[in-house]
C-alpha positions in Angstrom: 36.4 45.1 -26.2 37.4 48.8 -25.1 41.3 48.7 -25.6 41.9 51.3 -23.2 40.0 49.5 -20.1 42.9 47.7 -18.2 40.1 45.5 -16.4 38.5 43.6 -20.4 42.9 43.9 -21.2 43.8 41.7 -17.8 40.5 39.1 -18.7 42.2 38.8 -22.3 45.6 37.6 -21.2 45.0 35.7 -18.1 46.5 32.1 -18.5 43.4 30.6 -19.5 43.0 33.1 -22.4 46.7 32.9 -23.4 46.7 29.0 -23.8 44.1 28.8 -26.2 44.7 31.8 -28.2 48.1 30.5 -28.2 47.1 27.1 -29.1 44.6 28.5 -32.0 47.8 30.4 -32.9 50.4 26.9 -32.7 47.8 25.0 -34.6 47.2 27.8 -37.6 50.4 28.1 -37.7 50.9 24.3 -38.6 47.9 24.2 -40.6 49.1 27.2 -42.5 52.5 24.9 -43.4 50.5 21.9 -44.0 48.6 24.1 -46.6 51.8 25.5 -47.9 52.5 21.9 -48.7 49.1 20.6 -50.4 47.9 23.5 -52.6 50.8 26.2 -52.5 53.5 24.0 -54.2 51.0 22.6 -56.6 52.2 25.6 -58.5 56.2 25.0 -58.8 57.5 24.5 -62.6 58.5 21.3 -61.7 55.7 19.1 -60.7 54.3 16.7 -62.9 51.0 17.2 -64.4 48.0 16.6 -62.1 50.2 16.4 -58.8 48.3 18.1 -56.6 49.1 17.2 -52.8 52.2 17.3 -50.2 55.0 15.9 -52.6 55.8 19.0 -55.0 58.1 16.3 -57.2 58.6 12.7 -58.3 61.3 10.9 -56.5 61.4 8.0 -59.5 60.1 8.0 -62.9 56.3 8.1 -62.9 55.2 4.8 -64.5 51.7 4.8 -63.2 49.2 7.3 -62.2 46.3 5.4 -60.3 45.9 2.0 -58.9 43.4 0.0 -59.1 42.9 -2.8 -56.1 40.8 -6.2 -56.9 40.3 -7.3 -53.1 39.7 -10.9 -53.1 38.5 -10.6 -49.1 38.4 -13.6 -47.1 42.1 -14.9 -48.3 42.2 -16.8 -52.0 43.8 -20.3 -52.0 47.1 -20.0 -53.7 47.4 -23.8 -54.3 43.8 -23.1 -56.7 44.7 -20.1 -58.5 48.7 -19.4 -58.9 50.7 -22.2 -57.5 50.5 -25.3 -58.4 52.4 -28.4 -56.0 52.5 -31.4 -57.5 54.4 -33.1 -54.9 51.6 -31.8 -52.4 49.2 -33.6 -55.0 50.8 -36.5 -54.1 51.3 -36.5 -50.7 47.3 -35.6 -50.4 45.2 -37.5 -47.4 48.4 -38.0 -45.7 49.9 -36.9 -42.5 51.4 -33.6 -43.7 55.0 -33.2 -42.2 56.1 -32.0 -38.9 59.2 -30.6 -40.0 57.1 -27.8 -41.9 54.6 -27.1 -39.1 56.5 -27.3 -35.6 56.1 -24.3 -33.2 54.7 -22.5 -36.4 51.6 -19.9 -36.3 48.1 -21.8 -37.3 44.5 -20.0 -37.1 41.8 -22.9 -36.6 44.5 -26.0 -36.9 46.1 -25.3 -34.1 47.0 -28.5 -32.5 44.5 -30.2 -35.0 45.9 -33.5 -36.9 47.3 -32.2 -40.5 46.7 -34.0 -43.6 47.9 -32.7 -46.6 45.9 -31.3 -49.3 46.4 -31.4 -52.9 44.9 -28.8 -55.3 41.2 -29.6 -56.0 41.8 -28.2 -60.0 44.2 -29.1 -62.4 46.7 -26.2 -63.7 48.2 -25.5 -67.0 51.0 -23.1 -68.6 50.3 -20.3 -70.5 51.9 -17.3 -72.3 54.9 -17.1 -73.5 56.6 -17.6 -70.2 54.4 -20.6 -69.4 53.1 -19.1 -66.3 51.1 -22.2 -64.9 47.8 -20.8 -63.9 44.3 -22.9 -62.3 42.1 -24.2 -64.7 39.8 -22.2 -62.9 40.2 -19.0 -64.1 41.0 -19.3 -68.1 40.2 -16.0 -68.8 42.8 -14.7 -66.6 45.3 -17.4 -68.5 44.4 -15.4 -71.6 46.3 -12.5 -70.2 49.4 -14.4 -69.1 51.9 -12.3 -70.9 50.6 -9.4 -68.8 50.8 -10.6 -65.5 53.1 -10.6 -63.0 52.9 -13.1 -60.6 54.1 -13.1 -57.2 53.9 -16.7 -55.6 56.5 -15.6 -52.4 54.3 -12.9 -50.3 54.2 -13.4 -46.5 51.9 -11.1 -44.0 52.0 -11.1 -40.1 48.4 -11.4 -39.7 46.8 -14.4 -39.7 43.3 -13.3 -38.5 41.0 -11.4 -41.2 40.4 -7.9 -40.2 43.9 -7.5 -38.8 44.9 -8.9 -41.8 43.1 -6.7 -44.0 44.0 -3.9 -41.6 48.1 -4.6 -42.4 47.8 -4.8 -46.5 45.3 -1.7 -46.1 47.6 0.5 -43.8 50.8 -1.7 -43.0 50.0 -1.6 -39.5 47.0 -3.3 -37.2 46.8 0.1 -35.7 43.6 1.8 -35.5 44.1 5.2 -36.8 47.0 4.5 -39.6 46.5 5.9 -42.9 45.2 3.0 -45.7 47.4 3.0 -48.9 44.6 5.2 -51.1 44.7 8.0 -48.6 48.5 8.1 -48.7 48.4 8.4 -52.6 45.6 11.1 -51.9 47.8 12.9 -49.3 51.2 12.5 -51.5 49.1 13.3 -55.1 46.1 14.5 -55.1 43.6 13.5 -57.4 43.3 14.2 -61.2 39.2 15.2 -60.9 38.1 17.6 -59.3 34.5 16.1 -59.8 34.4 12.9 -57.5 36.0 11.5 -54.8 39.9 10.9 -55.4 39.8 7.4 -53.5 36.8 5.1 -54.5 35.3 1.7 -53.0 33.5 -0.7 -54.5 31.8 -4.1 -52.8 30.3 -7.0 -54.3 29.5 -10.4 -52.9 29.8 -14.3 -54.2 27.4 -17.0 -52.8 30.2 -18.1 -50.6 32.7 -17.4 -48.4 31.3 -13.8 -47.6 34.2 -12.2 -45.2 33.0 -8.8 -43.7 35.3 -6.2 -44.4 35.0 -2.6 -42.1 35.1 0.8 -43.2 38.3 1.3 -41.5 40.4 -0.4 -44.4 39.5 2.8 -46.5 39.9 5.5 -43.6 42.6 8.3 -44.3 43.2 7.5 -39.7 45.8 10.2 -38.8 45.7 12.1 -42.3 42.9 14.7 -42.6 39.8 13.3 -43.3 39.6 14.3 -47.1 42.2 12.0 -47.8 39.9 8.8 -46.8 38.1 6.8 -49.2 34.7 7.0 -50.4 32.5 3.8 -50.4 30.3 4.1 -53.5 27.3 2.0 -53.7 26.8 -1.3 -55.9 23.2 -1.4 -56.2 20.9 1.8 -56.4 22.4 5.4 -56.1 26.0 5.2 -56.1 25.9 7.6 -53.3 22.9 8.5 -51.0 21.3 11.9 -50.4 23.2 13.7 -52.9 20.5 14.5 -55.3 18.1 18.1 -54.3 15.5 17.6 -52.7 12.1 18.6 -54.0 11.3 22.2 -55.4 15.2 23.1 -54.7 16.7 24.4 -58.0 20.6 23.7 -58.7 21.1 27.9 -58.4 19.6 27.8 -55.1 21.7 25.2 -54.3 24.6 26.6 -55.3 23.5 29.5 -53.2 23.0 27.2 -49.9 26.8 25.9 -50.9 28.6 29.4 -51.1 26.5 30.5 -47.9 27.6 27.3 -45.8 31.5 28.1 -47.3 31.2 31.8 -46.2 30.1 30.5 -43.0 32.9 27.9 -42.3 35.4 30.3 -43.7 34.5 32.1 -40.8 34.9 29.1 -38.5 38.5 28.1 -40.1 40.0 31.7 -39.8 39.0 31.3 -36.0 40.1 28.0 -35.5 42.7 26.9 -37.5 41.0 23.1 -37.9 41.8 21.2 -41.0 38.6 19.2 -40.5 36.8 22.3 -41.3 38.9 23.3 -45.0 37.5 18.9 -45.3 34.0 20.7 -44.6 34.0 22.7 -47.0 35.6 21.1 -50.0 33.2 18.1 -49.4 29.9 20.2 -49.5 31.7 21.4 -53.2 32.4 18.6 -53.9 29.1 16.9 -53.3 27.4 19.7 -55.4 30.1 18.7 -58.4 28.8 15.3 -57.8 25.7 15.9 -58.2 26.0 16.3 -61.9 29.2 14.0 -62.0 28.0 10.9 -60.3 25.0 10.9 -63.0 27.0 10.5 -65.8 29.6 8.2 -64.1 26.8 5.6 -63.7 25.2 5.9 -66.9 26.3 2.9 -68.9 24.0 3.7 -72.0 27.3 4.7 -73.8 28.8 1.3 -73.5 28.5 -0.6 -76.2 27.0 -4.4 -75.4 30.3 -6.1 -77.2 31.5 -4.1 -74.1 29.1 -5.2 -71.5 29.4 -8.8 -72.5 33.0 -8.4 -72.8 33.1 -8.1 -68.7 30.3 -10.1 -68.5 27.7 -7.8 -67.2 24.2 -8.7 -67.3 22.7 -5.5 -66.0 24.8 -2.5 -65.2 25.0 -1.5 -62.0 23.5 -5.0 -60.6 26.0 -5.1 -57.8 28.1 -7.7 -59.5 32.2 -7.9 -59.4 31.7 -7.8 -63.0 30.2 -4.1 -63.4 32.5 -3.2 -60.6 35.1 -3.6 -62.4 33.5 -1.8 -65.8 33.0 0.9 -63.6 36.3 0.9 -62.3 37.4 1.9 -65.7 35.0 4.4 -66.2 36.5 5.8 -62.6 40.1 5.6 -63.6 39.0 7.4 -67.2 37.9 10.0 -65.1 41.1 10.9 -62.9 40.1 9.0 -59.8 43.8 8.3 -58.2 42.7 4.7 -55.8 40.0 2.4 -56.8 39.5 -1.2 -54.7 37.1 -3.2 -55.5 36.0 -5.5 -52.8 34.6 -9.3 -53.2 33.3 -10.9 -50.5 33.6 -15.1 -51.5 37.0 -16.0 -50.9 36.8 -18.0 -46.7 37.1 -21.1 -47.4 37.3 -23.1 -44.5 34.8 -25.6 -45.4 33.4 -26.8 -49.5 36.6 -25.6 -51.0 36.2 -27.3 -54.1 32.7 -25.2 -54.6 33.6 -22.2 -53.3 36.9 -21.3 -55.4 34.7 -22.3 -58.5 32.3 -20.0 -57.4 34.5 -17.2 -56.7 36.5 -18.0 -60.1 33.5 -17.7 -62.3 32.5 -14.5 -60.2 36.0 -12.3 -60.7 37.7 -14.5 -63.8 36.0 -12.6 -66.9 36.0 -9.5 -65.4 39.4 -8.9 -64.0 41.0 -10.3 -67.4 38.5 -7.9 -69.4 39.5 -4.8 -67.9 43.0 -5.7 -68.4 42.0 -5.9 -72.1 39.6 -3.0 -71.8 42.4 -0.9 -70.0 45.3 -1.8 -72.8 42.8 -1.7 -76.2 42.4 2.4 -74.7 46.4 3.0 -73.8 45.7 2.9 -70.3 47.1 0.0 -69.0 50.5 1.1 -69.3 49.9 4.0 -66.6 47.5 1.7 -64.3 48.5 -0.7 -61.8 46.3 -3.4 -61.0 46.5 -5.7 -58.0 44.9 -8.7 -57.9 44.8 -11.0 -54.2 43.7 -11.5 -50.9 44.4 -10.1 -47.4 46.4 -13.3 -46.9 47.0 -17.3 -48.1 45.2 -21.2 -47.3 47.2 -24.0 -45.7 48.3 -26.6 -47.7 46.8 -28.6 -44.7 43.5 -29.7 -45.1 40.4 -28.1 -42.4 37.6 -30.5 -42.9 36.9 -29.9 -46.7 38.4 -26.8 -47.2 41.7 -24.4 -46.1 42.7 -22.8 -42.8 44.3 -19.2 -43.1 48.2 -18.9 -44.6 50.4 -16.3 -43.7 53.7 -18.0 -44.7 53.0 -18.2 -48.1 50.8 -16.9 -50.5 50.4 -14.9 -54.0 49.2 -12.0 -55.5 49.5 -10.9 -59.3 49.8 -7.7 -60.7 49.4 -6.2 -64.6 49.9 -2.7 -66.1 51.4 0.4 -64.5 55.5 -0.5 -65.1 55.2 -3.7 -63.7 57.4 -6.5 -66.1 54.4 -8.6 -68.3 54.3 -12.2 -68.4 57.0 -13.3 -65.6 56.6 -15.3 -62.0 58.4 -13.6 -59.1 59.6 -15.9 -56.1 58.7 -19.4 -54.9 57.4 -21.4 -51.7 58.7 -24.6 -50.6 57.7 -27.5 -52.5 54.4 -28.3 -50.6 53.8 -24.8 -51.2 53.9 -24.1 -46.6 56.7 -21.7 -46.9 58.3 -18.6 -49.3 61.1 -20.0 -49.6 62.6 -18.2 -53.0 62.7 -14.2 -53.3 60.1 -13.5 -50.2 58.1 -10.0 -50.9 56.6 -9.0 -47.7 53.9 -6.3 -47.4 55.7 -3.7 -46.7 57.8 -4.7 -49.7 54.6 -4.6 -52.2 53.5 -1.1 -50.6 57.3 -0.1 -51.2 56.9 -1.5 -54.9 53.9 0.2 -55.4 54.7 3.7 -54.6 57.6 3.4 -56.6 55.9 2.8 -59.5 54.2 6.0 -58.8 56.8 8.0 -58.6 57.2 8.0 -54.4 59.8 6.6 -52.4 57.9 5.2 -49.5 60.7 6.6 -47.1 60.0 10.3 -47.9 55.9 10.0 -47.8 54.8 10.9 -44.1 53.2 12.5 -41.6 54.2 14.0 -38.0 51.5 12.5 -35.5 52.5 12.5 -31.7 55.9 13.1 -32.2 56.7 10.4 -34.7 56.6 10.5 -38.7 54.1 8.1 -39.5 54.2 5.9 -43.2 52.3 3.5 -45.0 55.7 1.0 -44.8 56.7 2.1 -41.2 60.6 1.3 -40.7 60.5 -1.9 -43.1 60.3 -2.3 -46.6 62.3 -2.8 -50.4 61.5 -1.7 -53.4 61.6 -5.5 -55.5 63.3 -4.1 -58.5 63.0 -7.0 -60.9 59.3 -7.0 -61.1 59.3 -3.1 -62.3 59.8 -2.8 -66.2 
């Protein structure tokens, strides 16, 4: 445009004109501070080694590093793995009591006849605490001194994906952040070689709960925060290898060409979705040579492989889920879950925890040895439990879903070894003793990563957005 014609100058600034350039200008201007935030700060003397995102320092002592998250989708009974009832034992087959139940919340039982249901396994103390765990799972009795569990948890949804939704993102809110984008957003990731938020599914023979992409989306956060779905079976990740006849130099060609490009689009438009652009085409080429190696098992010894209990690496099993989880966490990778489909019971209980038990049992204790045997454990948090509880009510032969009631157990990562946290009633309907909420477990969580859950957030339509909204406590007395 001529500067000097006044007719080009009055198109320029007509109101049109002036509302997007000013707009492009608003939003660069936000973006600018947002950047300011993630990679300008990484710099100041006083962050922690391998902070990289919006916090630029530690609001507790850093007692872990990276979490990693065994999903047991589809809701585990409590009453089979954690807490044992005897008095529900006894009352089994019979009317189950109406002062417990009246005007309360069911899923399928609603207004259904309720017999009681005792536990379908037998239980038995271990550690040093005498942590009385399921028969079930004797491997994860093994590890008693290093759990942590909590029998008291209560969620508000009693319906799976919304359930799922709420532990994820502690909201049923499409478009909320899920708990591994947050530590993404708040800091970083410790590779710069794969994905800093990594899922991982497997599947029993029963029980198999869906579970949607959305419980791993980064929802009002940019999208580089969300997490990355690896693959259990094949190629960890599709498409990422060249194609034919195309050398790594040219590819590294095509890569600075399509960044030269979108550098162009970004100084123009100010979108963070297109700074995501371009660090994901680098990172894909990093990956290329990173995911490789990351799947290649050879250097495991087989005392290791039959330690966890795989029979063939990469076989899509919970088992070298979890042996790869390590791998992933020895690797800098901030947020792992693993996800495994075979815990919704409503029907062939008995079976189906058996099943399920003999699926995760080896594996999750293993990588609690695995992770402690390499001086890891102490800086990783592991979470082990489901999106929600079973009644003590019987559905048929199996459990409805729980809400009021249910446990989780954690290891590693400044959480205190060997102790039980909390209580339900005794027919095991109710927390009734020390009741951790979600919000209270996400709360916990950060903390132990050095974040207090009140200062992590974001600005989206006016309101600053968290992972524990306006709720949650820290539960000091499970932190070491």
């Amino acid at each position: 445009m001529n500067p000097f014609d006044p007719i080009a100058h009055a198109r320029s600034v007509n109101r049109r004109a002036f509302l997007t350039q000013s707009a492009y200008g608003l939003g660069g201007l936000a973006f600018a501070m947002l950047q300011d935030k993630l990679l300008g700060a990484t710099t100041a003397s006083h962050r922690p080694e391998g902070w990289h995102g919006a916090l630029q320092e530690a609001n507790f002592p850093i007692k872990a590093r990276r979490v990693i998250f065994l999903c047991m989708a589809g809701g585990p009974s409590q009453l089979e793995t954690f807490d044992w009832k005897p008095e529900l034992k006894k009352l089994d087959g019979q009317a189950f009591p109406e002062s417990f139940t009246k005007g309360q919340q069911l899923a399928q039982l609603q207004n259904a006849v309720l017999k009681a249901r005792g536990s379908v396994t037998t239980f038995n103390k271990h550690g040093q605490a005498g942590i009385e765990i399921s028969d079930l799972f004797p491997n994860m009795a093994g590890v008693a001194d290093e759990l942590c569990v909590i029998r008291s948890m209560q969620t508000e949804q009693i319906n799976h994906d919304t359930a799922h939704a709420f532990m994820n993102t502690g909201s049923i809110i499409k478009g909320r952040p899920s708990m591994g984008s947050w530590l993404l957003y708040g800091l970083g990731a410790e590779t710069q070689e794969l994905p800093g938020f990594i899922v991982l599914m497997s599947a029993g023979k029963t029980g198999l709960q869906p579970v949607s992409a959305r419980q791993w989306s980064s929802g009002v956060l940019p999208s580089r925060f969300q997490g990355i779905q690896f693959q259990s079976r094949g190629d960890a990740v599709h498409y990422i290898g060249n194609p034919d006849g195309v050398c790594q130099s040219t590819q590294r060609q095509v890569i600075e060409e399509i960044e030269r490009m979108n550098g162009f689009l970004a100084e123009e438009q100010h979108d963070p979705e297109i700074t995501t652009r371009i660090a994901q085409y680098e990172l894909a080429f990093k990956m290329q040579s990173s995911v490789p190696e990351l799947m290649d098992f050879k250097s495991e010894p087989k005392e290791m492989l039959d330690l966890y209990g795989v029979k063939k690496p990469g076989d899509g099993s919970f088992a070298s889920n979890c042996l790869l989880a390590r791998r992933l966490a020895e690797r800098g990778v901030r947020m792992i879950q693993l996800y495994h489909r075979a815990w919704d019971h409503h029907g062939d209980l008995a079976n189906g925890m058996k099943m399920g038990a003999q699926d995760v049992d080896q594996a999750t204790a293993a990588l609690i040895k695995d992770l402690k045997q390499r001086g890891m454990l102490d800086d990783t948090l592991i979470l082990w439990g489901g999106e929600f509880g079973r009644t003590p009510m019987g559905q048929g032969t199996g459990r409805d879903h729980h809400i009021l009631g249910f446990s989780v157990c954690m290891a590693g990562g400044g959480i205190k070894p060997g102790m039980t946290y909390g209580a339900t009633d005794e027919l095991g309907y109710r927390a009734a003793e020390n009741v951790v909420s979600v919000h209270d477990l996400h709360a916990t969580m950060l903390a132990l990563l050095g974040i207090d859950h009140r200062r992590l957030s974001t600005k989206f339509q006016g309101l600053d957005v968290r992972l524990t909204n306006i709720a949650g406590n820290i539960v000091k007395p499970i932190m070491a």
